[in-house]
C-alpha positions in Angstrom: 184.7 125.3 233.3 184.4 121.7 235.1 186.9 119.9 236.1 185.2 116.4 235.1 181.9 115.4 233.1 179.8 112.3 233.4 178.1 111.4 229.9 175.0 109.0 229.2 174.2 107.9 225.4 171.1 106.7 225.8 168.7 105.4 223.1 164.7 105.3 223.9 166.4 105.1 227.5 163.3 106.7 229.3 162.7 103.0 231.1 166.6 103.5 232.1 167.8 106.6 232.7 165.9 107.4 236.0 167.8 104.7 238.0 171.1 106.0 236.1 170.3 109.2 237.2 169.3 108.5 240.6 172.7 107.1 241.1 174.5 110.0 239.9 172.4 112.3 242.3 173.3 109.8 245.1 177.2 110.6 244.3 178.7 111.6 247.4 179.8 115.2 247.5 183.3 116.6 246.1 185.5 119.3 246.4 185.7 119.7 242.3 183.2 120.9 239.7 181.5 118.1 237.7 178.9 118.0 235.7 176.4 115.7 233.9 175.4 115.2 230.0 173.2 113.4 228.8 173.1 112.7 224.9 170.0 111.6 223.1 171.3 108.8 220.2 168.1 109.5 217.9 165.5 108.2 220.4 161.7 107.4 220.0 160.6 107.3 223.1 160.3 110.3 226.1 164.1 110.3 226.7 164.1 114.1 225.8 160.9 114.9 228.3 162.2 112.7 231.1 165.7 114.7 230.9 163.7 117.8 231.2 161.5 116.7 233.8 164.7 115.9 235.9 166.2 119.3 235.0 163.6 120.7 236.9 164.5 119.0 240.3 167.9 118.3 239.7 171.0 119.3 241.8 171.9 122.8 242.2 175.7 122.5 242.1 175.9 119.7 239.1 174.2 120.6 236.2 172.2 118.2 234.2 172.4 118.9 230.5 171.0 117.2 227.2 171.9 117.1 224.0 170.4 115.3 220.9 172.8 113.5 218.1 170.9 112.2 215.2 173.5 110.2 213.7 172.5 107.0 214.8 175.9 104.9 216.3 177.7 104.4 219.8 180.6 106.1 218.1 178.4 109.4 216.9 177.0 110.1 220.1 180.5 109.8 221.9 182.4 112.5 219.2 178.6 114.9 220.2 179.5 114.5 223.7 183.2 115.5 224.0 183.0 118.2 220.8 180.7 120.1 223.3 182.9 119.6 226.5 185.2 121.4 227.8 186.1 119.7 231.2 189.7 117.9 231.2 188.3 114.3 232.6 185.1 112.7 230.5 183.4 109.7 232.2 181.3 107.7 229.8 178.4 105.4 232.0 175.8 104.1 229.5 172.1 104.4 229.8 171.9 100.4 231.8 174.9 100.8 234.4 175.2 102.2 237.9 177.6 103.8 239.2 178.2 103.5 243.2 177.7 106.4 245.2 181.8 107.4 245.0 182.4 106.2 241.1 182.6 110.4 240.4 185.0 111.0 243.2 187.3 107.7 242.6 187.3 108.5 238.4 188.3 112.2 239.6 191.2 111.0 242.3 192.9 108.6 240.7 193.6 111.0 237.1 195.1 113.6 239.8 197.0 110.0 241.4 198.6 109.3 237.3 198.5 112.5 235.3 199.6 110.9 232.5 197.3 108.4 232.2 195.2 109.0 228.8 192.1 106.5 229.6 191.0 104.0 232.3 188.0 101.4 233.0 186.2 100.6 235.8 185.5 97.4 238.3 182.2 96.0 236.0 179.6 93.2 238.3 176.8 92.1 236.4 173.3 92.0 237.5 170.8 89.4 236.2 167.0 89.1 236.3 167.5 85.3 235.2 170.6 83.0 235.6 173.5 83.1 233.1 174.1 79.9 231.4 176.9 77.8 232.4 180.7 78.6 231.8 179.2 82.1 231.8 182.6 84.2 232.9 184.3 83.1 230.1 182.2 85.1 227.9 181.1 87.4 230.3 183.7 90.4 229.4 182.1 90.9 225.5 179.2 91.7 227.5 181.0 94.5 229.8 181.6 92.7 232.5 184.8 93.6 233.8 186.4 92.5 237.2 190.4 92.2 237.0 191.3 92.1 240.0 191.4 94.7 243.0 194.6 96.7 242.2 195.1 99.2 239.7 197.4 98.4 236.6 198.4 99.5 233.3 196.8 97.8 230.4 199.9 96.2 227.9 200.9 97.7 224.4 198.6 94.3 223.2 196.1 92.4 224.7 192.5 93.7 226.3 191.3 97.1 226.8 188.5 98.6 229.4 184.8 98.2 228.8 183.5 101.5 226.8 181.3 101.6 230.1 182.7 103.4 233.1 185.5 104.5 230.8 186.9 108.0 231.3 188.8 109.8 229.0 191.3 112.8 229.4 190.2 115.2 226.9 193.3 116.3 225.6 194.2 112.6 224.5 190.7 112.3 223.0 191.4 115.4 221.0 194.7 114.5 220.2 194.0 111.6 218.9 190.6 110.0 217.8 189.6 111.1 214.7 186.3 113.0 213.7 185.0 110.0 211.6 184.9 106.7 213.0 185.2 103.2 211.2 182.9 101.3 213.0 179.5 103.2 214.4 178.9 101.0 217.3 175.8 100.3 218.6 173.3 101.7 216.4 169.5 101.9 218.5 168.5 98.1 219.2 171.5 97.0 216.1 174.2 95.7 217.5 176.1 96.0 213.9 179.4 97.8 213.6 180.2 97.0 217.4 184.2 97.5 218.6 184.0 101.6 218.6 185.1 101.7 221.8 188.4 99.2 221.1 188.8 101.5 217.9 188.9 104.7 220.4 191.1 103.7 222.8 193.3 102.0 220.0 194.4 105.2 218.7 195.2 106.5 222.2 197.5 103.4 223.1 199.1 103.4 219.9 199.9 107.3 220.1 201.5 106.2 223.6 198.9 107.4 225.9 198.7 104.7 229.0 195.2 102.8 229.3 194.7 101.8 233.0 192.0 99.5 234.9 191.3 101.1 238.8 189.1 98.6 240.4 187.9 101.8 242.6 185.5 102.5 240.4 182.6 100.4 240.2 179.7 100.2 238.1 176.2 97.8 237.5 175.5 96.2 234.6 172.2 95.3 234.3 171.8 92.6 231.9 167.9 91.5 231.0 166.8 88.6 230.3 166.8 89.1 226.8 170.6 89.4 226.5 171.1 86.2 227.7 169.2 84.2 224.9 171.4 82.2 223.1 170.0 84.3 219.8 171.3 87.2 221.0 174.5 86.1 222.4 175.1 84.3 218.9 174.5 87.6 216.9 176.8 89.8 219.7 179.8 87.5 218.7 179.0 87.6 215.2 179.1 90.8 215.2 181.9 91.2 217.6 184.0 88.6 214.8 182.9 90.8 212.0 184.6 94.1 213.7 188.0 92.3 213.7 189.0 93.3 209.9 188.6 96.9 210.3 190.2 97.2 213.4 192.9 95.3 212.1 193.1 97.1 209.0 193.4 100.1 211.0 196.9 98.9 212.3 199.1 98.6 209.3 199.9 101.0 206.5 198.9 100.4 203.4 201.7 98.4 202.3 201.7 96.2 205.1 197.7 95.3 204.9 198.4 92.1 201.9 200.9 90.5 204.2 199.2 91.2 207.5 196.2 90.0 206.1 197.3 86.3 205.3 198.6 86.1 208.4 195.9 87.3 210.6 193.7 84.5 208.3 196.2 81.8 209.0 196.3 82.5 212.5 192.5 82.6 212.6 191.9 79.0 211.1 194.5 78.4 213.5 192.5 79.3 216.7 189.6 78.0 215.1 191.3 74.2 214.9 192.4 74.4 218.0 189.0 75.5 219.6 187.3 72.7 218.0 190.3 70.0 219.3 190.1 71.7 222.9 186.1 71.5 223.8 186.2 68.0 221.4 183.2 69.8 219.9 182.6 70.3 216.3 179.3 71.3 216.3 179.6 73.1 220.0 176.6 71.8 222.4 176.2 74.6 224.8 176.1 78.4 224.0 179.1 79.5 225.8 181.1 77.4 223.7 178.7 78.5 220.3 179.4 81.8 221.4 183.4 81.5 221.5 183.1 79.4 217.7 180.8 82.3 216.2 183.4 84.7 217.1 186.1 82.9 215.7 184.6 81.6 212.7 183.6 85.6 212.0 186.6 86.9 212.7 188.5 84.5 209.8 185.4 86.0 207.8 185.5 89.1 208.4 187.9 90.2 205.6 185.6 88.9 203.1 182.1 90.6 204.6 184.3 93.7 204.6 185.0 93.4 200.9 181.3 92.3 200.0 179.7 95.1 202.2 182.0 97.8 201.5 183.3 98.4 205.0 186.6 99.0 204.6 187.6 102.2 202.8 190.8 104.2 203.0 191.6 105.9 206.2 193.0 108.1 208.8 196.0 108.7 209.9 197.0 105.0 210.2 198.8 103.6 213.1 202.6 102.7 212.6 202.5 99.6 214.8 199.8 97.0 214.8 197.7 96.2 218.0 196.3 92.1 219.5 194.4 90.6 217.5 192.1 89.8 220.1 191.0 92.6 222.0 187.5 91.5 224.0 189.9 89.1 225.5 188.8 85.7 224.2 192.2 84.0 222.4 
């Protein structure tokens, strides 16, 4: 039994994982048993034989382990890890952030500081090869960037949620909670269709009344290539972040509720969108920051409609009683 596991999903990760793991060897040393797992989303590449080579060298006291999910999704590899854990605390780091050398020892301290918390995030920095465009920070958090400040605090019954980076999880709430089948995959290999798993997660934990906390203590990362900064890919990353919106909204209401909820939620979407276009006096935006920000809005009054067309939404799970912010990646 340990009392808290690190896990990397990682797809064709072998160019990645060795500073991950480096950094997780670096950890400084604790009192409590912990334990690494690394779980192989489907790869390609020599993921599997780099894990093994590491095996072979790695920490006596913290045990390195793999796993392989073939189900290709963000969401997939998560339910892999935590069906074949055991310890009470699961810290999820993915394949491109660091951790510092005491992100295992502050994620373990502060769940023994609030034993009733049932998730929290981390401090996020972002590294960059090139220079973000301009305006940058007010798109940065849909790329898990995540810096709120330097005290702890409990996330509100609406509004934003952690980064599926640096997030820990008590396993108990995990189990309690989050179903065995998810509704969006997440990250699928280099897709980026289906995104907002990790909003869907801790969505049923908040609305089954676990807290969701942010401690700034622990601090991760990101490295963000150049290619994630292209305005191609930033365009498609808000589309698809717009698209998630109607499933996770669905998700909220019972059945009887979804007509109704789903007039409004359109209303209040051409809403934003108006008011986006009268604010940066833009109506065809000129920079991609503010693109980025029109995408996601124009998507998310969409989103019902691509639903419907691709089959997305389909009856579900133990909906939730009370519905949850309609804008969860922060952006109003």
């Amino acid at each position: 039994m340990f009392d808290f596991s690190v896990v990397v999903c990682t797809y064709n990760g072998a160019a990645r994982l060795p500073a991950v793991l480096a950094q997780l060897r670096s950890q400084r040393s604790t009192p409590f048993k912990w334990e690494v797992l690394i779980v192989d989303n489907n790869s390609q590449d020599e993921t599997a034989a780099l894990v093994r080579q590491q095996q072979q060298s790695w920490l006596a006291d913290v045990p390195l382990r793999y796993t392989f999910e073939p189900r290709q999704g963000l969401a997939y590899a998560r339910r892999c890890a935590v069906s074949q854990l055991h310890s009470h605390l699961i810290g999820f780091i993915d394949d491109d952030t660091l951790p510092d050398p005491d992100w295992v020892q502050q994620a373990f301290a502060f769940a023994q500081r609030y034993p009733e918390v049932g998730a929290y995030g981390s401090d996020i920095r972002g590294q960059y090869v090139v220079e973000p465009p301009p305006n940058f920070e007010r798109i940065a958090s849909c790329l898990a960037i995540i810096q709120r400040g330097d005290r702890p605090f409990r996330y509100g019954v609406s509004g934003v949620l952690p980064a599926g980076a640096g997030m820990v999880v008590r396993r108990q709430a995990w189990l309690s909670c989050v179903p065995k089948h998810p509704i969006l995959k997440g990250v699928c290999g280099p897709s980026l269709n289906a995104k907002g798993e990790d909003v869907e997660t801790l969505s049923y934990l908040r609305e089954r009344g676990w807290p969701i906390w942010h401690n700034p203590q622990m601090r991760l990362t990101h490295q963000i290539p150049p290619s994630r900064l292209t305005s191609a890919y930033l365009l498609h990353l808000f589309q698809q972040i717009g698209l998630s919106r109607y499933p996770l909204r669905r998700l909220r209401y019972r059945w009887w509720q979804r007509p109704v909820m789903l007039g409004l939620h359109c209303v209040n979407d051409l809403r934003k969108l108006l008011k986006h276009i009268v604010k940066t006096r833009q109506l065809i935006p000129r920079d991609v920051v503010t693109a980025c920000e029109r995408t996601l809005l124009i998507h998310s009054l969409i989103s019902p409609f691509y639903a419907a067309r691709t089959r997305v939404s389909r009856p579900l799970q133990s909906p939730l009683e009370t519905p949850l912010d309609p804008s969860p990646y922060g952006i109003s």
